[in-house]
N, C-alpha and C positions, 0 to 999 in steps of 0.2 A: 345776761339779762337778770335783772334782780327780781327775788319771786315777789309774788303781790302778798302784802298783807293783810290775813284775817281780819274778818271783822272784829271780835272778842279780842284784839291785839289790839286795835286801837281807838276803842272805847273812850280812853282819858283824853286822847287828840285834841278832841272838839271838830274834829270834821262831821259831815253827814250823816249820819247810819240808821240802816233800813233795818226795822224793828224785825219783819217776817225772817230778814237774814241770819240775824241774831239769834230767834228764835229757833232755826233751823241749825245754827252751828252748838245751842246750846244740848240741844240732845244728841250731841255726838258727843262733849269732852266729859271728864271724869269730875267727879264731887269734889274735888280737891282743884282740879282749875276754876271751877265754879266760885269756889271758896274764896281764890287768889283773885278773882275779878268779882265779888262783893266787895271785898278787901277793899280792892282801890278806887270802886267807885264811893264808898263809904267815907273812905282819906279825905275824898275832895271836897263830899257831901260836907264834913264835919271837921274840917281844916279850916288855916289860915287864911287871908284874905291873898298872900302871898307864898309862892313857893320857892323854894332853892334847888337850882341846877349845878351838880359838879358833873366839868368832862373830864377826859383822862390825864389830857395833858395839866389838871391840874387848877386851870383856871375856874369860876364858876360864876353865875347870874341870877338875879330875880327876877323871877314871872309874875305878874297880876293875875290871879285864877277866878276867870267866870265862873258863877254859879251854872248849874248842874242846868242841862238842857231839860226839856220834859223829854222828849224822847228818851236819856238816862236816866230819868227818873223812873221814863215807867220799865225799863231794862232793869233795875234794882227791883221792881217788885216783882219781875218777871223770876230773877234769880233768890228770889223770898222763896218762890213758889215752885222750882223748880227742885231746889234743893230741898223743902221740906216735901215734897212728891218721893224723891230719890229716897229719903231718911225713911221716910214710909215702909218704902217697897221693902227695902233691906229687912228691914223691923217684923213685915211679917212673913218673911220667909222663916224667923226661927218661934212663930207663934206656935203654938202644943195645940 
């Protein structure tokens, strides 16, 4: 049986996603997954109108990429705000 995939894994999909879920998974993963999924929700924010697919075997395709759901929309401010909270904390643990 193949395991189920995170939400935070498939963010770029364009399937569904339950914003409370998201939020729930984001206060488990590290600053640095946080960072890799601004990253790519950013990519798509502020990318081409098209994307390129390579598979292994070699061959590849172009995808037409929708604009950015609101739901991802408000996920990127979610993780604005997540990570600068995170930045925070660290910061003042070494306050005098």
């Amino acid at each position: 049986v193949p395991a189920k995939k995170k939400v935070l894994d498939i963010l770029t999909s364009g399937n569904e996603i339950n914003i409370q879920e998201v939020k729930k998974e984001l206060a488990k993963v590290t600053l640095y997954k946080k960072f890799t999924i601004l990253n790519a929700l950013n990519s798509y924010l502020h990318s081409a109108d098209e994307r390129l697919y390579h598979i292994r075997n070699g061959s590849a395709w172009m995808k037409k990429v929708k604009e950015l759901s609101k739901e991802r929309k408000i996920i990127l401010s979610l993780l604005y705000e997540y990570i600068y909270n995170e930045i925070i904390k660290e910061i003042e643990k070494f306050k005098i």
